[in-house]
C-alpha positions in Angstrom: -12.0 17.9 15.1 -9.0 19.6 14.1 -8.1 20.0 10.3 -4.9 17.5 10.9 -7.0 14.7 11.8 -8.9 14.4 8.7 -5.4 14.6 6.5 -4.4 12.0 8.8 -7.3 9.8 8.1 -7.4 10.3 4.6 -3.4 9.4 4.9 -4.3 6.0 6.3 -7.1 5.2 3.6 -4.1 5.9 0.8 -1.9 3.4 3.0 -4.5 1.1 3.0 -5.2 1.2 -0.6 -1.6 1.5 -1.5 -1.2 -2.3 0.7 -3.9 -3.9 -0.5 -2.7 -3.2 -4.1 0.4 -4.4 -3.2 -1.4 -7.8 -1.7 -3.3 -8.0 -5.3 0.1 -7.8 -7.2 1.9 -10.0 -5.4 -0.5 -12.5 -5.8 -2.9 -12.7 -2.6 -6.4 -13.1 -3.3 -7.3 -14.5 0.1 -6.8 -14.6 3.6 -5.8 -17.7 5.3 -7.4 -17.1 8.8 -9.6 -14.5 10.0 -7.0 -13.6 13.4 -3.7 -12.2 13.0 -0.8 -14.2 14.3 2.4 -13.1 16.4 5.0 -14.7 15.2 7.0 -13.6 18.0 5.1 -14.7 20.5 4.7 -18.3 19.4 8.6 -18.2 18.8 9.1 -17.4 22.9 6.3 -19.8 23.8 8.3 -22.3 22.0 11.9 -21.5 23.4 9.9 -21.2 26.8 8.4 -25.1 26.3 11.9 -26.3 25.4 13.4 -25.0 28.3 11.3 -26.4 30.4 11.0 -29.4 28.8 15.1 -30.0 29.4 15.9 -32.1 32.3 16.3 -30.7 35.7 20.4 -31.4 35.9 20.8 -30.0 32.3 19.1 -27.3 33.1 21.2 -26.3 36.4 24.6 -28.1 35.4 26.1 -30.9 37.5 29.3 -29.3 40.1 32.6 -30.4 38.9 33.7 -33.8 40.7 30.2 -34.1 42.2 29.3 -37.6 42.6 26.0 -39.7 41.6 23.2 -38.4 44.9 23.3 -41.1 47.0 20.5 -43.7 46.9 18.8 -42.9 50.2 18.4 -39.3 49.7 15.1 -38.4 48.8 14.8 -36.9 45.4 13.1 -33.9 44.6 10.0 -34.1 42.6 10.7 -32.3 39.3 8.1 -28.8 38.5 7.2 -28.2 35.2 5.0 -25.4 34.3 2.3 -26.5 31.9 3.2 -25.7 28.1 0.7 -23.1 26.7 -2.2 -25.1 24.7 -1.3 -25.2 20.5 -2.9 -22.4 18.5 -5.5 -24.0 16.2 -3.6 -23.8 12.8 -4.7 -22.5 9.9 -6.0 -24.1 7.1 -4.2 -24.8 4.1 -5.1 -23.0 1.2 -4.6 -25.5 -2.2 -2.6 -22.6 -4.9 -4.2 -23.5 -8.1 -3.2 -21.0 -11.4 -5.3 -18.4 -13.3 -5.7 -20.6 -15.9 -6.7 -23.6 -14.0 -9.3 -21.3 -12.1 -11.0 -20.2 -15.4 -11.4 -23.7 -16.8 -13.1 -24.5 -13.6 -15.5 -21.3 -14.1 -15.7 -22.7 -17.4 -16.7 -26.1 -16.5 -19.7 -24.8 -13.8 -21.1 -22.2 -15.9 -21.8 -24.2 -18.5 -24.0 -26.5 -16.3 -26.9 -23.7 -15.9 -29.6 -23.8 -17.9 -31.4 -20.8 -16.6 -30.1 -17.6 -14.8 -31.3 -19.1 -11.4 -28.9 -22.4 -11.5 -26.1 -19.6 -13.2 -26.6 -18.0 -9.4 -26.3 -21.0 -7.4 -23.5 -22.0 -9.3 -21.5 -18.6 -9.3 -22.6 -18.7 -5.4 -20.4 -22.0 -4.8 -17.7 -20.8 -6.8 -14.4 -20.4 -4.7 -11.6 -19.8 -7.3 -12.0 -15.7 -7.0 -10.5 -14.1 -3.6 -12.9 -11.2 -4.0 -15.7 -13.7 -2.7 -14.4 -13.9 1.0 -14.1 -9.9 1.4 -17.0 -8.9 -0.1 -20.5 -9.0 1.7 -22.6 -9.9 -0.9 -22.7 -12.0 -4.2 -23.9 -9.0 -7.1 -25.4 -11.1 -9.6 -28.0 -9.4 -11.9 -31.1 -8.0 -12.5 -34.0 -7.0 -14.9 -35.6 -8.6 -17.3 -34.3 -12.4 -18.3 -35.1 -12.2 -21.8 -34.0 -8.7 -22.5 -33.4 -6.7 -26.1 -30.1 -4.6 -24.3 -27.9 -6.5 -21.6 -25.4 -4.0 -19.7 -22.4 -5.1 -18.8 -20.5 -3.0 -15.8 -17.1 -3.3 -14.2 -17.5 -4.4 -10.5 -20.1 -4.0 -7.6 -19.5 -0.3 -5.8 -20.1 -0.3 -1.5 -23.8 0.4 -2.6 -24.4 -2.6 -4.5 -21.7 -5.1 -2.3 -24.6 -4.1 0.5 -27.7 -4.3 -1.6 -26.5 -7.2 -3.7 -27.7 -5.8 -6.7 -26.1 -4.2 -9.9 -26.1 -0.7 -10.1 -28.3 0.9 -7.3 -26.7 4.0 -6.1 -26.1 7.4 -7.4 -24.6 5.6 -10.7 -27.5 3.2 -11.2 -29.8 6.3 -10.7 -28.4 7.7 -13.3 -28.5 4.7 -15.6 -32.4 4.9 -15.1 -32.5 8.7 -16.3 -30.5 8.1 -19.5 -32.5 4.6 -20.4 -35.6 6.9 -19.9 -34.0 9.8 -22.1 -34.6 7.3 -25.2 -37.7 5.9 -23.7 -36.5 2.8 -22.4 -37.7 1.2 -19.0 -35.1 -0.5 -16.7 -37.0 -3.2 -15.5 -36.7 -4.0 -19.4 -33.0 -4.0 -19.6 -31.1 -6.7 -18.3 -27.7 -5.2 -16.0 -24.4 -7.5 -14.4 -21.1 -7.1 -14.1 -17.8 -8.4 -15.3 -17.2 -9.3 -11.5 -19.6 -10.7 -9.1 -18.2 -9.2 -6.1 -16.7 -5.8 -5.0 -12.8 -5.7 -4.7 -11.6 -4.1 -1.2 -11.9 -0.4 -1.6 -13.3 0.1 -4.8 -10.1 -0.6 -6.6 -10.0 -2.1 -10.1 -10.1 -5.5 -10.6 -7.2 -7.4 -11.7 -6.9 -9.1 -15.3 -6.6 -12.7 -13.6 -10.6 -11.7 -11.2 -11.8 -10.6 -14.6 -10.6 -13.4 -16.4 -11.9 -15.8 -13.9 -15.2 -14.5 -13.5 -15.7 -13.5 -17.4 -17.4 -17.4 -18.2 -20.0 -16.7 -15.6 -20.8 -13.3 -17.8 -20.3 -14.7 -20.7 -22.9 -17.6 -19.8 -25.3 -14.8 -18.0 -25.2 -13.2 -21.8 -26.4 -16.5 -23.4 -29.0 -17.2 -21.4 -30.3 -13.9 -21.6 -30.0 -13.4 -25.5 -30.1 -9.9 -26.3 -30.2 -8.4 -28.9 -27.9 -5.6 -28.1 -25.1 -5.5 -25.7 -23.7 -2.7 -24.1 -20.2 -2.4 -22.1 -20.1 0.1 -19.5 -16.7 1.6 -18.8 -13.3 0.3 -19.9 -12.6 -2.6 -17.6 -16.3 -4.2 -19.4 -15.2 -3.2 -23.0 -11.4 -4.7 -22.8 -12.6 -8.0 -20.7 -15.2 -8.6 -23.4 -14.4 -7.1 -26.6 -10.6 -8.0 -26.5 -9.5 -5.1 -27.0 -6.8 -3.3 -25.3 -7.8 0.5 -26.5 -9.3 3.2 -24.5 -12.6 3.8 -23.8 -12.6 7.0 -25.5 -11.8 5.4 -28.6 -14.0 2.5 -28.2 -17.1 4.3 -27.0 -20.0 4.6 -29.6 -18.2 2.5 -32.3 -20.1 -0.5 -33.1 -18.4 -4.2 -33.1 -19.6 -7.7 -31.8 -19.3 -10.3 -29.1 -19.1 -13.8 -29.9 -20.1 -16.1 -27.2 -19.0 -19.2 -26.3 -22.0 -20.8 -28.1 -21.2 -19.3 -30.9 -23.7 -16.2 -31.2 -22.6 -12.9 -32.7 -23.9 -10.1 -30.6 -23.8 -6.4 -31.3 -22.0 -4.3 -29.1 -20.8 -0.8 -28.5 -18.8 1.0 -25.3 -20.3 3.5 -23.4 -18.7 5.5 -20.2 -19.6 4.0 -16.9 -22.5 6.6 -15.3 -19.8 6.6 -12.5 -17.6 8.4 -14.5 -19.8 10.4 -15.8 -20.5 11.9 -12.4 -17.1 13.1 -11.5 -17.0 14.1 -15.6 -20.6 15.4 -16.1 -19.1 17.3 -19.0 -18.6 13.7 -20.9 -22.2 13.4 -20.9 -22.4 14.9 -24.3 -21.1 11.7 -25.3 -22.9 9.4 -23.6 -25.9 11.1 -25.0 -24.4 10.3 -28.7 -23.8 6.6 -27.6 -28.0 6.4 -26.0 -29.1 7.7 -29.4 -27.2 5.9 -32.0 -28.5 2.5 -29.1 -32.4 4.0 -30.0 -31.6 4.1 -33.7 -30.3 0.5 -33.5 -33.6 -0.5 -31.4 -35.8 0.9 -34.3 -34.1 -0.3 -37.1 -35.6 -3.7 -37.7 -32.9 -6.4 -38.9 
């Protein structure tokens, strides 16, 4: 393999990116059919079906001072070549706003009673695009009646195939700092802002966070913590409201009220992902893990 072609693949995945963000601006969260369609083929199929569908002596002209064909002559039976079959057409796709897709992820989370209906229900959801390209539905996992609940940003490829939260190199490295304060992580309770993983890793939008945000917000009631921790910035600003940086968020202490009505503690921490392409920010995160252990043994 020569040195060009990797360039020139790495060129294509920036194109690809670079499109698909331009799809996510514009508006398009889903795909109407699964096949591509040529328009210009289906125009000349068309013009093709016309032509053929004209009669014979419009189609060749009448001769100027040509009489009617006499009645005896035999007439020529008329060829038509068959017209190609319809292409199945796609369905139609009902456009409904953000706001009209939240109160409908409102309306269903708020039906579970328990974390198991929560899943169903996020499961039959259909208002967030992100559901038809990713493979799996990322839910949660841990314990249901956890002290800490972790919030994170989106499923990476890891989890989209595992369909669980936080199981690669980052959720490795989530187990190793919960065990630097002595904490277990089947005892911790971990999801995400967003259910499913956006096409190529790419943040999700305000209007995916916003209508996936009841079914997290519903997935904190149930649980109850007594702690709540937002990994990463996309986490902090969807649930804290807050449109500052993570650095100046991160190991501050302030509170999530839920829809119920419960105040729960919170701070920011930095996402173990970035931590791995910034191990030197661990310093911080180690700050953040201690003043979470010195909340866990105060007793209020």
């Amino acid at each position: 393999m020569t040195r060009a072609e990797p360039e020139a693949d790495e060129r294509m995945g920036e194109a690809l990116d670079a499109l698909l963000g331009w799809y996510a601006r514009a508006g398009v969260s889903t795909f109407a059919s699964d096949r591509p369609r040529d328009r210009f083929a289906e125009t000349e199929a068309e013009t093709e079906r016309r032509r053929l569908a004209r009669p014979a002596s419009a189609a060749q002209g009448v001769a100027p001072g040509a009489g009617p064909q006499p009645q005896g002559s035999a007439a020529l039976p008329e060829r038509r070549a068959a017209a190609p079959p319809p292409r199945p057409r796609a369905p139609s796709i009902a456009l409904r706003s953000d706001e009209a897709l939240a109160s409908e992820a409102r309306e269903a989370a708020a039906k579970a009673t328990n974390l198991a209906e929560l899943q169903a229900l996020l499961a039959d959801f259909t208002g967030c695009g992100l559901k038809a390209t990713a493979k799996n539905l990322v839910f949660g996992n841990g314990a249901e009646t956890a002290e800490i609940m972790f919030v994170g940003e989106a499923p990476g490829r890891d989890e989209d195939l595992a369909g669980e939260p936080f199981v690669g190199r980052s959720g490795r490295l989530l187990d190793r700092m919960l065990a630097a304060i002595a904490i277990k992580r089947e005892d911790v309770r971990v999801t995400n802002t967003v259910p499913w993983r956006p096409p190529g890793n790419r943040t999700p939008t305000p209007a995916e966070t916003e209508t996936c945000l009841p079914f997290t917000l519903r997935h904190i009631e149930l649980v109850n913590p007594r702690f709540l921790i937002c990994l990463g910035s996309p986490s902090t600003k969807a649930l804290l409201r807050s449109e500052e940086g993570i650095m100046r968020l991160r190991g501050r202490w302030a509170s999530v009220t839920l829809p119920n009505g419960v105040a729960v503690p919170t701070m920011a921490m930095l996402h173990p992902a970035y931590l791995l392409r910034q191990p030197s920010q661990k310093r911080l995160a180690w700050r953040d893990l201690l003043s979470l252990r010195q909340k866990l043994d105060t007793k209020e």
